[in-house]
TINUVEX-825225 format. One record per residue (C-alpha): chain; x, y, z; residue number from 1. Coordinates in pm, 1 decimal. Example, Ala and Ser with C-alpha at 12.3 -4.5 7.8 and 13.67 -1.06 7.14 Angstrom:
("A",(1230.0,-450.0,780.0),1);
("A",(1367.0,-106.0,714.0),2);
This chain:
("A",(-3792.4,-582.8,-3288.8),1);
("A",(-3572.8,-926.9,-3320.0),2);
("A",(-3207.0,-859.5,-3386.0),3);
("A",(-2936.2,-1111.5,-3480.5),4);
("A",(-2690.8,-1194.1,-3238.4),5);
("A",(-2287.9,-1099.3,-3266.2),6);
("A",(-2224.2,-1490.1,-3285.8),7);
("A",(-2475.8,-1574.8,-3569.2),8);
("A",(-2416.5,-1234.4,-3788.1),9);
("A",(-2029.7,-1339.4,-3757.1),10);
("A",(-2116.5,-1692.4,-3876.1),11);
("A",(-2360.2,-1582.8,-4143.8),12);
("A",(-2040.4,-1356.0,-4268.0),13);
("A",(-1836.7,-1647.5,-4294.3),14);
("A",(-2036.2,-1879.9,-4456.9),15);
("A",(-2104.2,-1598.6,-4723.0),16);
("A",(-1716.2,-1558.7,-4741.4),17);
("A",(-1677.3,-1898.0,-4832.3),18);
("A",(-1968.8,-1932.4,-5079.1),19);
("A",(-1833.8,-1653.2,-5209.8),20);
("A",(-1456.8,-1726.3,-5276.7),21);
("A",(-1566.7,-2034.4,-5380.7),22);
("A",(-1772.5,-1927.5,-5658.2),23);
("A",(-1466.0,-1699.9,-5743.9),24);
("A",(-1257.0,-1980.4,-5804.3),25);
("A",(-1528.9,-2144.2,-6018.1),26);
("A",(-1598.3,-1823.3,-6217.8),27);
("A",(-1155.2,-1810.8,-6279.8),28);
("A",(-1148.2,-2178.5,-6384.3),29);
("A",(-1425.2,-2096.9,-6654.7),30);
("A",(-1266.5,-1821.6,-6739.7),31);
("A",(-965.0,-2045.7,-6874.1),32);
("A",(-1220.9,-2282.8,-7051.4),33);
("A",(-1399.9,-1945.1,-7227.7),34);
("A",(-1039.9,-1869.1,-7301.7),35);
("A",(-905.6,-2204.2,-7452.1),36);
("A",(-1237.4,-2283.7,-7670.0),37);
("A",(-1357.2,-1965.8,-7830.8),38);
("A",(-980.5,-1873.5,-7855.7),39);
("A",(-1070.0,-1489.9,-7684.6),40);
("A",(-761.9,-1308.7,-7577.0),41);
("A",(-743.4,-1365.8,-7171.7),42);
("A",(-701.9,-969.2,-7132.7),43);
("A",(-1021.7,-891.1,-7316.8),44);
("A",(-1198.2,-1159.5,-7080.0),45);
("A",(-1036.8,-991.9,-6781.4),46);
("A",(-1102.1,-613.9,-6863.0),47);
("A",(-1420.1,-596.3,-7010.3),48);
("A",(-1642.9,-931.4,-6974.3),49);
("A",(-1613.2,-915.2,-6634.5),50);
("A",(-1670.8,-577.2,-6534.9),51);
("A",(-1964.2,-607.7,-6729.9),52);
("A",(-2133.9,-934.3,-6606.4),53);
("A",(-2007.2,-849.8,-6247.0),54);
("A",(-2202.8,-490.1,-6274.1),55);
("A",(-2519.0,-656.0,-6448.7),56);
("A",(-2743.6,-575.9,-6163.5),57);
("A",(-2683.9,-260.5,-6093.9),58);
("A",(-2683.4,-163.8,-6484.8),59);
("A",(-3012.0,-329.5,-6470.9),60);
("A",(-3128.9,-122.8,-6133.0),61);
("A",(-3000.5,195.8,-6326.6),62);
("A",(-3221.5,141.6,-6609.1),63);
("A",(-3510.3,36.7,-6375.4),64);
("A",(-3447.5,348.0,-6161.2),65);
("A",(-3451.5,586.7,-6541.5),66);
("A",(-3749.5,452.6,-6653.2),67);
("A",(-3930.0,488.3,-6343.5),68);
("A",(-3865.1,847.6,-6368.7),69);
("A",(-3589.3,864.5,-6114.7),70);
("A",(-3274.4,998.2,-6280.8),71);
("A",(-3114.6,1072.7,-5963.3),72);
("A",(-3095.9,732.8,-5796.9),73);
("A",(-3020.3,558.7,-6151.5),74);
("A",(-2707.6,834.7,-6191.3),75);
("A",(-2579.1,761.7,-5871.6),76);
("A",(-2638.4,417.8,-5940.8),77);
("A",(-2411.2,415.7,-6254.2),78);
("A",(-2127.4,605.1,-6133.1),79);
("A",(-2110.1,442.2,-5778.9),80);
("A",(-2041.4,116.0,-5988.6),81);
């Protein structure tokens, strides 16, 4: 069995770090465009777009999960997120 080393999990970390902050910054400078042209209060983008879109897979695994006939997985699903 292969295993990654300290040095390249560390790395691979943060890279992903990055990427991720990155796309962050990206996501808050759209958010301001959003904002400015389809004149939506910035609180309504804040507390219930985004909590939405950023739990959109696992809403979508939860639903997978109940219609594969596995209601506890999907419940833990939806109130882990």
């Amino acid at each position: 069995e292969e295993r990654m080393s300290v040095g390249c999990s560390t790395a691979l970390l943060l890279v992903t770090t990055v990427l991720v902050a990155i796309s962050s910054q990206y996501l808050v400078h759209s958010i301001d465009g959003l904002v400015n042209q389809w004149h939506f209060p910035q609180a309504f983008v804040g507390v219930v777009l985004l909590p939405i879109i950023g739990n959109a897979c696992e809403h979508a695994s939860a639903v997978r999960l109940a219609i594969q006939d596995k209601p506890v997985v999907s419940i833990m699903i939806a109130v882990g997120s």
